[in-house]
C-alpha positions in Angstrom: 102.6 -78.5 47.7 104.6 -81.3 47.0 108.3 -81.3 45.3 109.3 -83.5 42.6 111.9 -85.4 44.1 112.9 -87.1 40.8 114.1 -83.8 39.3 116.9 -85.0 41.7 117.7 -88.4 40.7 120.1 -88.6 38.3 119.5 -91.3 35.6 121.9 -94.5 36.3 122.2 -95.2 32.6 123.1 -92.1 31.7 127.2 -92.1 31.0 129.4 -94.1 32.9 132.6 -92.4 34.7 136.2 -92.9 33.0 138.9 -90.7 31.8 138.2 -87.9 30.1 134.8 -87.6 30.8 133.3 -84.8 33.5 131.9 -85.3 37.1 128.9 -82.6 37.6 128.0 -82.6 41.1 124.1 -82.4 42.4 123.0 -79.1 43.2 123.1 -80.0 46.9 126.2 -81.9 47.6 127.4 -80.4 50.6 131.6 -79.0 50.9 133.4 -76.7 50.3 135.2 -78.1 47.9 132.9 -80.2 45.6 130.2 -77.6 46.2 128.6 -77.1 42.8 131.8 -78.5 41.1 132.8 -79.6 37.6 135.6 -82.7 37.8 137.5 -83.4 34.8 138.5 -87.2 35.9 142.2 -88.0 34.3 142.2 -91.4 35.6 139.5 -94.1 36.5 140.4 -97.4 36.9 140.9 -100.2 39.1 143.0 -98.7 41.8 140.0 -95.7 42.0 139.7 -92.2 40.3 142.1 -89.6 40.2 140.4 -85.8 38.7 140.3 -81.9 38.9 137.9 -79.5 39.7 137.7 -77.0 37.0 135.6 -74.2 38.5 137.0 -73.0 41.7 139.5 -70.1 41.3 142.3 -68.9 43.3 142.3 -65.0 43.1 146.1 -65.2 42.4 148.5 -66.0 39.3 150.5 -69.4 39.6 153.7 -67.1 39.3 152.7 -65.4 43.0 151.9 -69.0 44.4 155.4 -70.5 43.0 158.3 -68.4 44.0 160.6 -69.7 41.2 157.7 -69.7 38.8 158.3 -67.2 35.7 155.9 -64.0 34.9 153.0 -65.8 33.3 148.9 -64.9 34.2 147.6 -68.3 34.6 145.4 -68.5 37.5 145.0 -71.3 39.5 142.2 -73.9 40.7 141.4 -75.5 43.9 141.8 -79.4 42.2 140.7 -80.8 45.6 141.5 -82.1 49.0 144.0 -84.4 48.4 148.0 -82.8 48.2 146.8 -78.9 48.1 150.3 -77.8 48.9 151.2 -79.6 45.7 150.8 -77.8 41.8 149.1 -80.2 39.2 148.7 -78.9 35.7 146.6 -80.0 32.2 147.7 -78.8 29.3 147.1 -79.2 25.2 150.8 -79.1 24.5 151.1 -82.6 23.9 154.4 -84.2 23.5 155.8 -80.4 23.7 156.3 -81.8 27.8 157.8 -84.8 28.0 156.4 -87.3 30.8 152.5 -85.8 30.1 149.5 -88.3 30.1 147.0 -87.8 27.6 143.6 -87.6 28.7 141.6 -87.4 25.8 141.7 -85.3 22.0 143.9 -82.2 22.5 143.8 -82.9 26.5 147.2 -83.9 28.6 148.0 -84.3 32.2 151.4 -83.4 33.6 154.9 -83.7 32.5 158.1 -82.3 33.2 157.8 -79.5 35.3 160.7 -77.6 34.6 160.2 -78.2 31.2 157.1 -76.1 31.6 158.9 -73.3 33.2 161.4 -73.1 30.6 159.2 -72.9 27.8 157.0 -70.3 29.8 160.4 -68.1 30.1 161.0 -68.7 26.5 157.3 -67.2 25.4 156.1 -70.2 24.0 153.2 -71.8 26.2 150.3 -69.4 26.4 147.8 -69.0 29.0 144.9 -70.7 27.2 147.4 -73.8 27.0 147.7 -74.5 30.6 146.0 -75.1 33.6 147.4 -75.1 37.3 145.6 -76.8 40.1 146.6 -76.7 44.0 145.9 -80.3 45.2 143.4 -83.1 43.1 140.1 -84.9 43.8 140.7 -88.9 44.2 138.8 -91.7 45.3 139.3 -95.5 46.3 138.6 -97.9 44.4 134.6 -98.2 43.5 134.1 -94.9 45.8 133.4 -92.9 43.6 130.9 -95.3 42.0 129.0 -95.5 45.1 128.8 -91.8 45.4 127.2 -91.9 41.7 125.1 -94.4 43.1 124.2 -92.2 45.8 122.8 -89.5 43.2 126.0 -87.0 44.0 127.4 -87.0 40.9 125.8 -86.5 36.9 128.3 -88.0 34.6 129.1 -86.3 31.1 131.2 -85.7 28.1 133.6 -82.9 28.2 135.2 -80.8 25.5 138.4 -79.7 25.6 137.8 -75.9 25.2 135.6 -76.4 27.7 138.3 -77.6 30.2 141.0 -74.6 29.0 138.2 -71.9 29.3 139.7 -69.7 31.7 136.1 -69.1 33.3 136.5 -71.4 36.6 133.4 -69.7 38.4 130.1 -71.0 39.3 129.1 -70.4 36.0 130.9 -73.0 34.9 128.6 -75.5 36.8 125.3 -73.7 35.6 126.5 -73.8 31.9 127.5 -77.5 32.1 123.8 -78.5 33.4 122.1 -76.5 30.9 124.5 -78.3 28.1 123.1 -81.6 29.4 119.5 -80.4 29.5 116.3 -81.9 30.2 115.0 -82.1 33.8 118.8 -82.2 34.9 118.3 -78.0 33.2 116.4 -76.9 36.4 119.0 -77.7 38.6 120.2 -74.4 38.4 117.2 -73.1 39.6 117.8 -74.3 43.0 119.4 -72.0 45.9 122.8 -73.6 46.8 121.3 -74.1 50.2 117.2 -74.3 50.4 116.7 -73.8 54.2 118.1 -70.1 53.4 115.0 -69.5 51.1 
């Protein structure tokens, strides 16, 4: 019997990579860390790509990570290999933090950090209005375009209740190719590793 290896080629004129937009990767794409992931990119550019991956949880609160972090349930994400002993957060506060980047619609990056804490003590950022991340995902300058190139990454639109769900599982990944349909649908499908089958 022979497999349809197109069902694994992703279209090249499909949606180009830039801020706001989402990184899915191929069901295959071997790591730990980009495994099945969902990338929210923040910045894409000419210096290279700096994003998060949305759908890898750390079974802890971001107030048992950070010492001199307040009470507050927010869990936290794996963003990526790059600085994982460093807390990165998105937010839909808007100019509620001062120094944030906006990313798209309701969608912000950063700020000041101690502004966050305060307003945490004080009751007034909820945990469906942040998101913490140990570390980010970045690439060089056209890397990341190769690796589209190289079929590792489906390119999409996001939404921003999508990227505040506080659902960072696999499910995430599963949901995200059945929004974009077609062949790209039976992805799912696949074990995460076919010589196990």
């Amino acid at each position: 019997m022979n497999l349809n290896l197109n069902l694994f080629k992703i279209e090249t004129n499909h949606v180009a990579p830039s801020k706001g937009r989402m990184l899915i990767a191929e069901p295959f794409l071997p790591g730990s860390y980009f495994n099945r992931s969902i990338v929210l990119l923040v910045a894409h550019g000419e210096k290279g790509a700096v994003g998060f991956i949305l759908n890898k949880k750390i079974e802890y609160p971001v107030n048992e990570i950070m010492g001199d972090f307040p009470d507050f349930e927010a869990h936290v994400c794996i963003g990526g290999p790059v600085s994982t002993d460093t807390l990165y957060f998105l937010h839909s506060l808007g100019s509620l933090i001062p120094g944030s980047v906006h990313v798209k619609d309701n969608l912000y990056w950063g700020g000041d950090f101690d502004e966050v804490k305060k307003l945490i003590s004080e009751g007034l950022i909820l945990p469906n209005q942040i998101r913490f991340f140990l570390g980010y995902s970045g690439w060089d300058d056209g890397q990341l375009e190769d690796e589209i190139n190289e079929n590792s990454w489906l390119v999409s639109e996001i939404n921003d209740e999508f990227v505040m769900m506080d659902r960072q599982t696999k499910s995430m990944w599963v949901q995200a190719v059945r929004d974009i349909g077609g062949k790209y649908s039976l992805w799912e499908h696949f074990p995460e590793n076919p010589s196990l089958n």
